[in-house]
HTML snippet that shows the backbone in 3Dmol.js (N, CA, C, O; Angstrom):
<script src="https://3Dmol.org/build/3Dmol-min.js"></script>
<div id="view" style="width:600px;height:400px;position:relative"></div>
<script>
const pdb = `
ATOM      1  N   UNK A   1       0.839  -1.207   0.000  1.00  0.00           N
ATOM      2  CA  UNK A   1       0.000   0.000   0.000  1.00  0.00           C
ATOM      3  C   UNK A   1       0.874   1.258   0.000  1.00  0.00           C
ATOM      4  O   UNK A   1       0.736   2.274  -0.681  1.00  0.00           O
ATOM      5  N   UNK A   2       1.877   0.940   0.985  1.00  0.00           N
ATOM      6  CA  UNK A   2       2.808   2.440   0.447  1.00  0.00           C
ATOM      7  C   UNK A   2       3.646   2.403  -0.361  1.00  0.00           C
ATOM      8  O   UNK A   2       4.486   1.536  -0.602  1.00  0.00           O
ATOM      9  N   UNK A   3       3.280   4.127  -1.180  1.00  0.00           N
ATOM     10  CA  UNK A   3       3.565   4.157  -1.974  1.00  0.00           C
ATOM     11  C   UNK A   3       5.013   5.105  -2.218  1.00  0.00           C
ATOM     12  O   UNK A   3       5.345   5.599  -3.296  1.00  0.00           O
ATOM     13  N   UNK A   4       5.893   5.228  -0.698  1.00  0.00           N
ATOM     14  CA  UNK A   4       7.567   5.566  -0.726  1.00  0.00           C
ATOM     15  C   UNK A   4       7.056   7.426  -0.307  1.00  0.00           C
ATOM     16  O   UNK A   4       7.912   8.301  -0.442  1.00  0.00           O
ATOM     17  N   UNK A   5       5.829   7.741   0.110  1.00  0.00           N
ATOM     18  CA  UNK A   5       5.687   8.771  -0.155  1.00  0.00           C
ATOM     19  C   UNK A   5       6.804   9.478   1.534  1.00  0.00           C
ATOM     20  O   UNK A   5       6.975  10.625   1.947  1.00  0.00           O
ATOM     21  N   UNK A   6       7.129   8.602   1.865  1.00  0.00           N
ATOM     22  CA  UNK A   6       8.064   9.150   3.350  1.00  0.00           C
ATOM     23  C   UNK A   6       7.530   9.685   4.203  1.00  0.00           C
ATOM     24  O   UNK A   6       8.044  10.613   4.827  1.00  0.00           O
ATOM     25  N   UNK A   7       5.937   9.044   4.509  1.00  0.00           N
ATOM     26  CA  UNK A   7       5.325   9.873   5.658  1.00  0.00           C
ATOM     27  C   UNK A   7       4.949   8.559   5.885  1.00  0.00           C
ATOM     28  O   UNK A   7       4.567   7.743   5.046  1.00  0.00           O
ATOM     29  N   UNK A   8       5.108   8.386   7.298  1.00  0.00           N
ATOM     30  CA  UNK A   8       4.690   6.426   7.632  1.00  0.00           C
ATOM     31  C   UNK A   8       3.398   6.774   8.189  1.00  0.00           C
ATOM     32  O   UNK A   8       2.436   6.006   8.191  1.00  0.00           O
ATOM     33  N   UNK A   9       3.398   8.327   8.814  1.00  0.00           N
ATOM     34  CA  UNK A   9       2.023   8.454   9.522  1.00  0.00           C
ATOM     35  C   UNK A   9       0.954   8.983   8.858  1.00  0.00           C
ATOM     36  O   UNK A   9      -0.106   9.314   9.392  1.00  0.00           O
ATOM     37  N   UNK A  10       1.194   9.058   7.820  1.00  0.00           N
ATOM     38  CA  UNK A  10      -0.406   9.008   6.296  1.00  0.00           C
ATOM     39  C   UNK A  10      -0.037   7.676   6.309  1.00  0.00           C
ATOM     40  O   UNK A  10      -0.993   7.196   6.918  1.00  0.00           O
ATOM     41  N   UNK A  11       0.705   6.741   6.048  1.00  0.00           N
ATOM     42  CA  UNK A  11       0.298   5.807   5.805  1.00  0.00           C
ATOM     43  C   UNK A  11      -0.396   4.947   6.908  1.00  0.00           C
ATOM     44  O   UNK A  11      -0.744   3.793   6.660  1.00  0.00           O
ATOM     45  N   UNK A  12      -0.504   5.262   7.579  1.00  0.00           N
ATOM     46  CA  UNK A  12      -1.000   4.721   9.209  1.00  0.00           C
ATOM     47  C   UNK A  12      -2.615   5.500   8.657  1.00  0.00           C
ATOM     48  O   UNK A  12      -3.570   4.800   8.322  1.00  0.00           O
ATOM     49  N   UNK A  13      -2.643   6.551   8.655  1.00  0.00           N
ATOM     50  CA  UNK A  13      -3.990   7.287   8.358  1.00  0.00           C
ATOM     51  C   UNK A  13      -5.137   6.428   7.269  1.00  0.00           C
ATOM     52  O   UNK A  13      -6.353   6.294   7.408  1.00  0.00           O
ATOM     53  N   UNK A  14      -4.016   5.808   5.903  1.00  0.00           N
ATOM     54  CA  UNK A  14      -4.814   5.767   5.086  1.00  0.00           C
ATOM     55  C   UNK A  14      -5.302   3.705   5.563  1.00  0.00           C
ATOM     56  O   UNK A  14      -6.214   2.966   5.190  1.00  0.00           O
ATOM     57  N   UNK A  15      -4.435   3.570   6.256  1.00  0.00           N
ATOM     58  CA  UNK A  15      -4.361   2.071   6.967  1.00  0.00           C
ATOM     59  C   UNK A  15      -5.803   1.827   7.390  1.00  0.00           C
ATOM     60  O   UNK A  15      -6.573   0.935   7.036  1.00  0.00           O
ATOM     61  N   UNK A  16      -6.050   3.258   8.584  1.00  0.00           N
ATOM     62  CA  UNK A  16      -6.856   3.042   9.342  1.00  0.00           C
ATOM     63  C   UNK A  16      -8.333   3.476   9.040  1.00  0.00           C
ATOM     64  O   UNK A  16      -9.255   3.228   9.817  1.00  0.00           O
ATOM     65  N   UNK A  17      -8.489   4.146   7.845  1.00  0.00           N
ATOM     66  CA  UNK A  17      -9.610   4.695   7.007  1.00  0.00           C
ATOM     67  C   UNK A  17      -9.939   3.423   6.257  1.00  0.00           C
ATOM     68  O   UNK A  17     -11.118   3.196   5.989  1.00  0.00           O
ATOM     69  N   UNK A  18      -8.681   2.301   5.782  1.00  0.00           N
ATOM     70  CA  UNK A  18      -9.270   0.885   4.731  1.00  0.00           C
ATOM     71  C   UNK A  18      -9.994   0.134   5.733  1.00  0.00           C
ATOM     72  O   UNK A  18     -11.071  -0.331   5.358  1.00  0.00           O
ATOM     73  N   UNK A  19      -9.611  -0.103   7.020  1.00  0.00           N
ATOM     74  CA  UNK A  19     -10.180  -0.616   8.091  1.00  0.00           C
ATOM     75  C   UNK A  19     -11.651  -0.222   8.295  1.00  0.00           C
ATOM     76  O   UNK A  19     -12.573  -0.898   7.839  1.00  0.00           O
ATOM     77  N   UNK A  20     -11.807   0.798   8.935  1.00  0.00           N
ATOM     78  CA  UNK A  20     -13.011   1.676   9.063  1.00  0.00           C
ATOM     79  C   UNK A  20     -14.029   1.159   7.653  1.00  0.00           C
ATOM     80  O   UNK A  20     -15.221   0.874   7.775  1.00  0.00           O
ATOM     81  N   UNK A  21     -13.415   1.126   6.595  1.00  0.00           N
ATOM     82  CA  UNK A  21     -14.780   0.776   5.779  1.00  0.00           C
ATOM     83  C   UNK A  21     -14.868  -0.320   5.094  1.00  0.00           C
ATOM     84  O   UNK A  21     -15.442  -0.364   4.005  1.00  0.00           O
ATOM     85  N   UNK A  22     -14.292  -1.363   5.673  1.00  0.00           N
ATOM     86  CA  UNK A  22     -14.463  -2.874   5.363  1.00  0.00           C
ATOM     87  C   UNK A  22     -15.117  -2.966   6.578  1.00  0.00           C
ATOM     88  O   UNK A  22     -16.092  -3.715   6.524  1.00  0.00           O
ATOM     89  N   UNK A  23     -14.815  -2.217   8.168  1.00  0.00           N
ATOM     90  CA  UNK A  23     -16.078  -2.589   9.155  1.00  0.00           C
ATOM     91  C   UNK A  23     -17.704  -2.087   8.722  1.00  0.00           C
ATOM     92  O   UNK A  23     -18.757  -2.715   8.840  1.00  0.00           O
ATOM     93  N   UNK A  24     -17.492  -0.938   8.272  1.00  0.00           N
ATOM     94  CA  UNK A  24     -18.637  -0.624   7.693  1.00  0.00           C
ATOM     95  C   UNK A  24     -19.648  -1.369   6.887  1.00  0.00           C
ATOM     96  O   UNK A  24     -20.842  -1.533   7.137  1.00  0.00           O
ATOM     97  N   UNK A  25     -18.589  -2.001   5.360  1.00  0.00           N
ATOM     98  CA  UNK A  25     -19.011  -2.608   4.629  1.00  0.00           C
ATOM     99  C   UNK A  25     -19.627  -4.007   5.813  1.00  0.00           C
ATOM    100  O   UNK A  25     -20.764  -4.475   5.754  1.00  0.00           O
ATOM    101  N   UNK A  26     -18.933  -4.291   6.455  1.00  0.00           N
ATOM    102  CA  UNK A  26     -18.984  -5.917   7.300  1.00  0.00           C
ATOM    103  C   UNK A  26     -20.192  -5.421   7.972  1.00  0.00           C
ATOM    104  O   UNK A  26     -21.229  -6.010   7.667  1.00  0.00           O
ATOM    105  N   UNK A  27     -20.245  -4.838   8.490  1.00  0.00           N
ATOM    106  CA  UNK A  27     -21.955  -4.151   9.399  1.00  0.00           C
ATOM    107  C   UNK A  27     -22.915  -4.081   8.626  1.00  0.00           C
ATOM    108  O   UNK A  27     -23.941  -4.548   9.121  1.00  0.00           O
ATOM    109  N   UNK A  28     -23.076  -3.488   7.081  1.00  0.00           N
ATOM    110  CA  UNK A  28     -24.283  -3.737   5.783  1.00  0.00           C
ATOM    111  C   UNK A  28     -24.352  -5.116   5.901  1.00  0.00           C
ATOM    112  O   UNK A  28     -25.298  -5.651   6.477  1.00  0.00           O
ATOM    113  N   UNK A  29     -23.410  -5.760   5.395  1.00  0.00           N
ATOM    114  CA  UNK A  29     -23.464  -7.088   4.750  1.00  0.00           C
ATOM    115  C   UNK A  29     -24.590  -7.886   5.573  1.00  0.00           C
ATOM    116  O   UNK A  29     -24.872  -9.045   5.269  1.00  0.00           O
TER     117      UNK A  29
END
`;
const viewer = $3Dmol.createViewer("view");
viewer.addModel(pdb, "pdb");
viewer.setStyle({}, {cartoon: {color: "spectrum"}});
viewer.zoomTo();
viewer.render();
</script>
């Protein structure tokens, strides 16, 4: 998923936003 951009803590951000909406999605389902 990362993409070298040298910020580990967006990548932590964008980590925790894919999370958040596969629970989401998992709560519709």
């Amino acid at each position: 998923m990362g993409r070298g951009s040298g910020s580990p803590i967006v990548e932590q951000q964008q980590q925790q936003q894919q999370q958040q909406q596969m629970h989401h999605l998992g709560a519709l389902a």
